[in-house]
N, C-alpha and C positions, 0 to 999 in steps of 0.2 A: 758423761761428765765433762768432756771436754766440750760441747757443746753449748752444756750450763754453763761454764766459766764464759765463754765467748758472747754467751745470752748475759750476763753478769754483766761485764767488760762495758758491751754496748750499752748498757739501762743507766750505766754509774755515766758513763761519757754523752748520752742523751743529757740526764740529769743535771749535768754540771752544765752544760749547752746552754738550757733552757733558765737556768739560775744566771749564767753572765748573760743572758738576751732581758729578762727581770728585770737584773739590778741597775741596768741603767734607770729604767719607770723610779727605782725604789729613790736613787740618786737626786733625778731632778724633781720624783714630788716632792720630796722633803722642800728645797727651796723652793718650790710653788707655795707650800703652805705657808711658808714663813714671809713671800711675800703678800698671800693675804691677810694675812695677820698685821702684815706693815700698815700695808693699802687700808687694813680699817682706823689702822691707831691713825692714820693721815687724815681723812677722812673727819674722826672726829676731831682733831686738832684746827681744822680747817674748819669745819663749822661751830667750835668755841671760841675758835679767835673772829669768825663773821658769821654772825646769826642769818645773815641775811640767803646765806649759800645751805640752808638748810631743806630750802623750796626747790634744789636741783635734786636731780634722782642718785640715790646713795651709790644703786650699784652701778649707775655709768660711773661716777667719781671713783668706787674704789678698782673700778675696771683698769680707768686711766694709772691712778699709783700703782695698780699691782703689773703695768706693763711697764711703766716706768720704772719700779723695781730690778724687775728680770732684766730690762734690756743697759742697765748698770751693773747688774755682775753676770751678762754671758758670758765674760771670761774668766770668772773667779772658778776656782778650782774645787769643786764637791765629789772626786770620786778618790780617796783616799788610793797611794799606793800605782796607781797609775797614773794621775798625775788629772784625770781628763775634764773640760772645763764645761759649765751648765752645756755651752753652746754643743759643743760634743754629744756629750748624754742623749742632749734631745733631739741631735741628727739619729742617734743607734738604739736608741727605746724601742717599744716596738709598740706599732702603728695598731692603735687597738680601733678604729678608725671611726666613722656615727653611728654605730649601732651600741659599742660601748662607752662611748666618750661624749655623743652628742655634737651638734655642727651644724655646718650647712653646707647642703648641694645644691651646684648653680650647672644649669646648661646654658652655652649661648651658641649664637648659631651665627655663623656668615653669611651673607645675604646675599649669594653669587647673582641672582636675578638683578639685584644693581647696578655690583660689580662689571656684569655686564654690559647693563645700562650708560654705565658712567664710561664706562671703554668707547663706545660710540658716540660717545659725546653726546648723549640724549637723542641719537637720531631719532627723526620722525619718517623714517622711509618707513611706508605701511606693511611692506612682508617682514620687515624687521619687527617691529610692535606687535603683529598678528604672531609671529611666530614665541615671541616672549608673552605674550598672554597664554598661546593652544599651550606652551613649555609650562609656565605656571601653575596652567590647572589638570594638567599631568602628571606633577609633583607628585599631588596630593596621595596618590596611590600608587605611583611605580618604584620599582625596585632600582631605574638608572637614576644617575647623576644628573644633574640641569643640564651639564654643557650638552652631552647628548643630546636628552630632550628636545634642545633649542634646535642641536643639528639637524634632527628628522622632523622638528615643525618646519625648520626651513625650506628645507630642500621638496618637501609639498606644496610648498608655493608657487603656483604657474608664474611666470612672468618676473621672476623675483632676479634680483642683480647678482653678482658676486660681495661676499664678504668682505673683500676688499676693497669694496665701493664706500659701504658703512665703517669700518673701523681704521682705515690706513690716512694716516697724516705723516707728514716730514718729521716731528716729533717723534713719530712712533716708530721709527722705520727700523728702531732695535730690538723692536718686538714685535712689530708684523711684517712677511716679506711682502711688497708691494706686487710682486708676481706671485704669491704664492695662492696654492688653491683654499677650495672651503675647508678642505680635514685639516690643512696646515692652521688655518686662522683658529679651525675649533679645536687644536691642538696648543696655539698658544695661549686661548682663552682659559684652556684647562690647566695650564701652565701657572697662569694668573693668581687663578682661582684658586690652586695648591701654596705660592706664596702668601695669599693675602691670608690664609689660615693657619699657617707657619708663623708669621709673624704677629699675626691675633693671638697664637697660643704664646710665643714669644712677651709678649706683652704681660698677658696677664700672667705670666710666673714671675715677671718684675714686680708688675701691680702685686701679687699676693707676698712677696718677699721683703714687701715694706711690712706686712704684718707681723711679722715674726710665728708663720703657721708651721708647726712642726710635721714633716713629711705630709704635705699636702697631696692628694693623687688629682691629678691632668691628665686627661684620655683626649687625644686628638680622635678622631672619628672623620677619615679625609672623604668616605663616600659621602655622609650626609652633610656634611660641612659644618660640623657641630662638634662642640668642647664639653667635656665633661669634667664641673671639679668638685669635689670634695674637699672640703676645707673639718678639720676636727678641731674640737675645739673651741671653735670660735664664737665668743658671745656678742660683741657688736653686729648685729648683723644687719643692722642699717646702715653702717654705716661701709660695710664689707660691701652692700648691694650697690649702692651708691658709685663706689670707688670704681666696681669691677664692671658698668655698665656704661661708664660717663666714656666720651669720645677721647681716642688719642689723637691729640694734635702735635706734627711733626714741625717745630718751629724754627727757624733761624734769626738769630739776634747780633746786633753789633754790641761790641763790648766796651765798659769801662775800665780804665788804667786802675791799674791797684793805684798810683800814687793820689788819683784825686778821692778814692772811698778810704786810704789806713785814716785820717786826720779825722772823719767823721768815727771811725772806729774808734780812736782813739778817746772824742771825746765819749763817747757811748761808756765806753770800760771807765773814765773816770769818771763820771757822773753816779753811774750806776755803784762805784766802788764808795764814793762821799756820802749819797744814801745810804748805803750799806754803813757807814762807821760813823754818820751824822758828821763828816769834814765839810766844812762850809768854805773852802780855799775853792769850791771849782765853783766858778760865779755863775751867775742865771745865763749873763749873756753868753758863755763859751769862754769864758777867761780864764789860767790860767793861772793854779797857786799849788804848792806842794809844800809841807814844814818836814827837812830833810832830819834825819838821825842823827846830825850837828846840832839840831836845834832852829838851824838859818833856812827860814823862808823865802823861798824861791817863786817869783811870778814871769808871766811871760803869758805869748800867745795863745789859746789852746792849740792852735796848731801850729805853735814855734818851736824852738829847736830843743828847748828844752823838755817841754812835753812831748816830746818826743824821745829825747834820749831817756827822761825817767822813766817813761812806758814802757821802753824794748829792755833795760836794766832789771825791773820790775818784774816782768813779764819774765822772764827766764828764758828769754828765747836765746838762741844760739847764734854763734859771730858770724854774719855772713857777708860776702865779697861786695854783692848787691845790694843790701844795704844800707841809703846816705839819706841824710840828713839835711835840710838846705837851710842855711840860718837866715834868719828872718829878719834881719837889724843889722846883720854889720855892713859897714857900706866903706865905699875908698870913693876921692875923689877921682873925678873921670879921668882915664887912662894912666894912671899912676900905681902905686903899689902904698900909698897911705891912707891909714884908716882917719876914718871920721867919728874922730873921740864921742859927739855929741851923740851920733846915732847907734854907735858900735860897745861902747863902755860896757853899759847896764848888760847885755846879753852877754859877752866874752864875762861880766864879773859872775854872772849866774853861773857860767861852766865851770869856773873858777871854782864856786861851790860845792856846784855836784861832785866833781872831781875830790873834791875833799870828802864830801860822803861814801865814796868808793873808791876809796884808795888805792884797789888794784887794778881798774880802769884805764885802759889804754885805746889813745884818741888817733886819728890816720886827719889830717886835713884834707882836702880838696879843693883847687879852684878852676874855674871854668871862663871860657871868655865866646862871646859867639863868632862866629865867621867873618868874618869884618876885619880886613886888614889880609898884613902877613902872618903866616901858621907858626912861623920860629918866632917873630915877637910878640903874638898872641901865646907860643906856650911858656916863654919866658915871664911875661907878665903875670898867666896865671900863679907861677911858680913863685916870683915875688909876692904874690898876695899873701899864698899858701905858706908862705914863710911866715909874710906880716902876722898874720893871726896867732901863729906857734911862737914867733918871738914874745906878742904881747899875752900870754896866758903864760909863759915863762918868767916874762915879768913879775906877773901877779901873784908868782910863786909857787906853779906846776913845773913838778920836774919836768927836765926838759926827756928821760930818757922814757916819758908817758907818752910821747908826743911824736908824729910822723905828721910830713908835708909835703904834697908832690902836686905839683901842676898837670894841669891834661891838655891845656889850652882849648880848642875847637871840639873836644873829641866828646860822643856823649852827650850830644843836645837830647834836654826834654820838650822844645820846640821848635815849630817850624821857623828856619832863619832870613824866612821869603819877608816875613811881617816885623815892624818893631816891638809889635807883642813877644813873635815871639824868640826874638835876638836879648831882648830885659831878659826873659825869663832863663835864656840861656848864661846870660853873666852873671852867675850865682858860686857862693862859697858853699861847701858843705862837709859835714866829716861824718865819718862812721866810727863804730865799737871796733879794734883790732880783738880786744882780751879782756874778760871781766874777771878774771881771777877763780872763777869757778871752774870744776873741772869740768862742766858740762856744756860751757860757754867759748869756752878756749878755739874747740877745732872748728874750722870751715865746714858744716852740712848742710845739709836741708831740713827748714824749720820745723819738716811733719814730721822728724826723726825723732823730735822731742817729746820725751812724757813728762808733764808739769803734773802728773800725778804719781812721781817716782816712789816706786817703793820701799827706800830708805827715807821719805819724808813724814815727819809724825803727821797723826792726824790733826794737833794743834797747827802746827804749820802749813797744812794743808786749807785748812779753815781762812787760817790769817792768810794767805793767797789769792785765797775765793772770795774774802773779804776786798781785799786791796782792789785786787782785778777779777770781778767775777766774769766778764766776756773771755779777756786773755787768758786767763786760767784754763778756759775751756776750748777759745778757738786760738791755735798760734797763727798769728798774724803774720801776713809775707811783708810787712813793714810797706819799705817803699820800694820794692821789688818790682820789676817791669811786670806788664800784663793783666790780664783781671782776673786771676787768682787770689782773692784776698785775704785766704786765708786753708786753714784744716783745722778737722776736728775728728773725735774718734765716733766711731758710728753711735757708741752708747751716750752720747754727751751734745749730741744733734738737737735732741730734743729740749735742752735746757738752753739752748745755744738760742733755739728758733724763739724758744719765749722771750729771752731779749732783744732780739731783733726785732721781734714783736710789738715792744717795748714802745710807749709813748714817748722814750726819752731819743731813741732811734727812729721814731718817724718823725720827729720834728727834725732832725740833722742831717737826716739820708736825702739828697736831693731828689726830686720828684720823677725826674727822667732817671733816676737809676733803682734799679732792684736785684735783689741775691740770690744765686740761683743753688744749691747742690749739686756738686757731679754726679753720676746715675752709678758709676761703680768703684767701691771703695778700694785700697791701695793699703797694702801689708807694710807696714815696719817695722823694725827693730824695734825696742823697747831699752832704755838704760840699764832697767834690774836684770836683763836676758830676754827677756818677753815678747812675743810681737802681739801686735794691733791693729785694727782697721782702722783707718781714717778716710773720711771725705774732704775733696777741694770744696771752695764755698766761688765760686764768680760773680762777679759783677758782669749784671746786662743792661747794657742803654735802652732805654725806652721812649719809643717814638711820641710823637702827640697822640695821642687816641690810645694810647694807653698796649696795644698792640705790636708784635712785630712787622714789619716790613715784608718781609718773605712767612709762607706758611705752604705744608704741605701740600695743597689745594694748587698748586703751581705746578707742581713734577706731576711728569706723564710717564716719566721710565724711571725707572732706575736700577741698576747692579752690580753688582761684586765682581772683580777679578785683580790681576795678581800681574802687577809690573814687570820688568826684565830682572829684576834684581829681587823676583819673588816674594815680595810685600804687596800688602794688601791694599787693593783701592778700589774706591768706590764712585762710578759713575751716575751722573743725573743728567735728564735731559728735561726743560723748563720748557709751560707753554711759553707764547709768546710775549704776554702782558707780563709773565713771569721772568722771562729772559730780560727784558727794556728793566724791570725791577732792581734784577741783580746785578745788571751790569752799573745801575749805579751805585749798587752796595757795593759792590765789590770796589769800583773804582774808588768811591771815599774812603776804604779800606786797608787799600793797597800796607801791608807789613805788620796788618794788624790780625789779630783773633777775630773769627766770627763764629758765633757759638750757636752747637745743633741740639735743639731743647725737643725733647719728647717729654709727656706728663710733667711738665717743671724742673724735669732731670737734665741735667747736660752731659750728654752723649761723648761726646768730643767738643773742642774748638782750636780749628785749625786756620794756621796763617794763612791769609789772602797775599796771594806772590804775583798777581797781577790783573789789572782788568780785563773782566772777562765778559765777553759780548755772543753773542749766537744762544745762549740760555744752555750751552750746555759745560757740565765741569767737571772733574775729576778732584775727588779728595784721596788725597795718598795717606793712607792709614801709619805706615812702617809698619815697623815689626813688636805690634802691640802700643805704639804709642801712637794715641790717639786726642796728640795735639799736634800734627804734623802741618799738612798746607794742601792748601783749596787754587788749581790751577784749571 
């Protein structure tokens, strides 16, 4: 009897096992089905409102909605009672894998007979090729690995050199010893050969994690130098084949300053918001019009001060220290602290405005002067300006206790002070948001902290948001924030992001040498309602003539990982030589700036250039997980 209770005990405790292993499958099909059921209402909405998108194939279309669906509520919450969210569920379902589910299995295989190949720099010494041919067609039927192989073709070579004749260069000398014997060289070949399939598996678990595959299986297989994936699930599968075979290219890019891509952003989000509400104030050419909640019509530059502070107000983005504004019109007679009514009026009366549309609005001034001169009577001057400006918007009947004013004098160029370019662009006014009245706007953070899809906001107001700014809605913009981060966004929200940047209205504004990149791994925040989020950075990367970067993997002969005095992580390269003459001039023109490390279109890092650097070889110091640190 006691035996049966214990037989009992176990069956009920199987039982229940096997029921919470279920219930997750039971959890997320339910929201599968209801996003196909979305995907087709889309689908045909989409081809009654354009007849002409009826001659595309229905089920790639409703493929697209129903991923775009899922990938906008993996955080919503479908498991009653625990709390846990789609993305959850379909990490802990249980992996019913292609025999139930259907899929695709892919093998790819490393090609160490290149790898090889390529380590020698294509030698043509004849026991070298003889013995990667006999090694090749050895392959075919032996139970060892190449590198073997190669070694016992070689070494039957009468007459044949040492190893270190064919593979050792100055480059390389951190990976082959220049004394070292033939088992050392075919020891570090083997070495090789185990990273470059490390990092091929590496790869594609990135590549397949942009799919959204739920428990994919990846089999490294180190003997034969071959991957094995199973992917479930998955119905594109051209497009799956495509993605998982096309080459990684490891690239390095010079970056653009956020301040010269928000002003294009900016116009993007109002253009795109006037179509949206048929407002014909943003004019053809880029110009500038807003009818404020006063009633009073406000114009100005697109990329003047005003369009500017409406968008960051607008925008609900949060008060930040970095943050300024450079106003575009108001000007003072040279070296004095008086404004010039004719050029300065019109702009200070427009702030005058807005200020009255947002009455809890609190303004900080700023003036700047370049280098030129003394640093006490250059910070004093600034400080007169900064005054000037505060006293005349007090005039015009802003309180004065909305209002802050401080000189910086020299401090804070956005140019170089060597040219009169860039000394003008240095004497500039500007001011930033202190306080918008909101509770959400108030504290000093970081803009990704923000959710513009707060959970206390109705869905009408939601709407009318997405309406007004449907870019900014989506990506918070780092304003005029130093560097080429231009922004975040949350990983489910990438996709609507990229159709506008996609946008005809963003390729005519985005200069031609600049393009936008995604960071490769997203970054958890907080949430307003409690919640946290993923989000991705968006960068700005300069693009050279030819459409290409300057540097590309094809340069590095070494490279590896280790670990500072101070136990952070850094990572070593060592550049051929065409490669080195390369970077030494990136770097040089660089000097304090980002240069960003793009694999698949993703940016990996972008770490500050701290000096020029010549010999082709560098170190990037990773720190301790921040991987925007510096390239010395």
């Amino acid at each position: 009897m006691q035996n049966r209770g214990a037989l009992w005990i176990f069956t009920i405790l199987l039982a229940l096992a096997c029921l919470w292993q279920l219930s997750f499958s039971l959890f997320t099909s339910r929201l599968e089905t209801k996003a196909r059921v979305e995907a087709g209402y889309s689908v045909d909405s989409l081809q009654e409102a354009n007849p002409a998108t009826a001659d595309l194939d229905r089920d790639s279309l409703e493929l697209i909605y129903e991923n775009r669906y899922l990938r906008a509520h993996s955080e919503d919450e479908i498991y009653p009672v625990f709390g846990y969210s789609y993305a959850e569920c379909k990490a802990r379902e249980m992996n019913l894998g292609l025999d139930l589910k259907g899929g695709m299995a892919v093998t790819l295989e490393v090609s160490v007979p290149e790898l090889v190949v390529n380590l020698s720099e294509n030698s043509k010494d004849p026991a070298f090729v003889q013995a990667i041919a006999n090694a090749r067609e050895r392959q075919k039927d032996a139970t060892s690995d190449f590198i073997t192989l190669f070694g016992e073709e070689y070494a039957k070579i009468p007459g044949r050199g040492p190893l270190s004749a064919i593979f050792y260069t100055p480059e390389r000398k951190d990976m082959f010893d220049r004394e070292g014997s033939d088992e050392d060289y075919l020891a570090a070949l083997r070495k090789e050969a185990d990273a470059a399939l490390n990092n091929t598996e590496r790869i594609m678990r990135t590549r397949i994690d942009k799919f959204g595959v739920a428990q994919p299986v990846i089999q490294k297989q180190s003997f034969t130098g071959r991957i094995q994936i199973e992917l479930p699930g998955v119905k594109d599968k051209d497009r799956v084949r495509k993605v998982l075979q096309s080459t990684a290219n490891l690239e390095f890019w010079e970056t653009v300053d956020n301040e010269t891509v928000f002003p294009v952003l900016q116009q993007v989000n109002d253009r795109l918001g006037a179509m949206a509400s048929n407002d014909t104030t943003v004019a053809a050419d880029g110009g500038f019009g807003r009818t404020l909640s006063t009633g009073v019509e406000v114009k100005g530059a697109s990329t003047g001060v005003e369009s500017s502070v409406i968008g960051f107000l607008e925008s609900n983005a949060p008060v930040d220290k970095t943050t300024w504004f450079n106003f575009d019109r108001v000007t003072f007679a040279s070296g004095s602290a008086d404004l010039v009514p004719d050029s300065s009026d019109e702009q200070l009366s427009n702030l005058v405005e807005i200020l009255k549309a947002y009455p809890e609005v609190r303004l900080k001034i700023g003036g700047y002067t370049d280098n030129t001169g003394n640093d006490a009577a250059n910070l004093k001057l600034s400080q007169d300006r900064a005054d000037a400006v505060r006293n005349a918007l007090v005039a015009k009947g802003v309180a004065g206790d909305r209002l802050e004013a401080e000189g910086y004098g020299s401090q804070h160029p956005v140019a170089d002070n060597a040219t009169a370019e860039g000394r003008a662009q240095n004497r500039r006014m500007a001011l930033r948001v202190l306080a918008t009245g909101a509770d959400t706007a108030t504290a000093v953070t970081d803009s990704a902290e923000v959710d513009t899809t707060n959970a206390e906001m109705t869905e009408a107001e939601r709407a009318e948001l997405l309406r007004k700014n449907p870019l900014f809605a989506l990506l918070q913009p780092t304003n005029q924030a130093k560097g080429p981060v231009v922004g975040s966004a949350r990983v489910a929200d990438t996709a609507q992001v990229n159709t506008m940047l996609r946008s005809a209205t963003m390729r005519s504004l985005l200069p031609a040498d600049t393009r936008l990149a995604w960071s490769a791994k997203p970054q958890t925040f907080d949430l307003q309602d409690g919640g946290k989020a993923q989000f991705l950075s968006l960068y700005a990367l300069k693009v050279p003539r030819g459409g290409k970067p300057r540097l590309d993997g094809s340069s590095i002969v070494n490279a590896n990982q280790d670990f500072d005095v101070k136990g952070e992580v850094e990572v070593s390269m060592q550049m051929n030589p065409e490669g080195a003459q390369t970077w030494k001039l990136m770097t040089g023109e660089n000097v304090g700036r980002q240069v960003a490390i793009v694999l698949d279109d993703l940016v990996y890092s972008a770490p500050v250039v701290q000096t020029e650097i010549a010999g082709g070889r560098s170190t990037i110091s990773m720190g301790s997980g921040d991987l925007n640190k510096q390239i010395q």
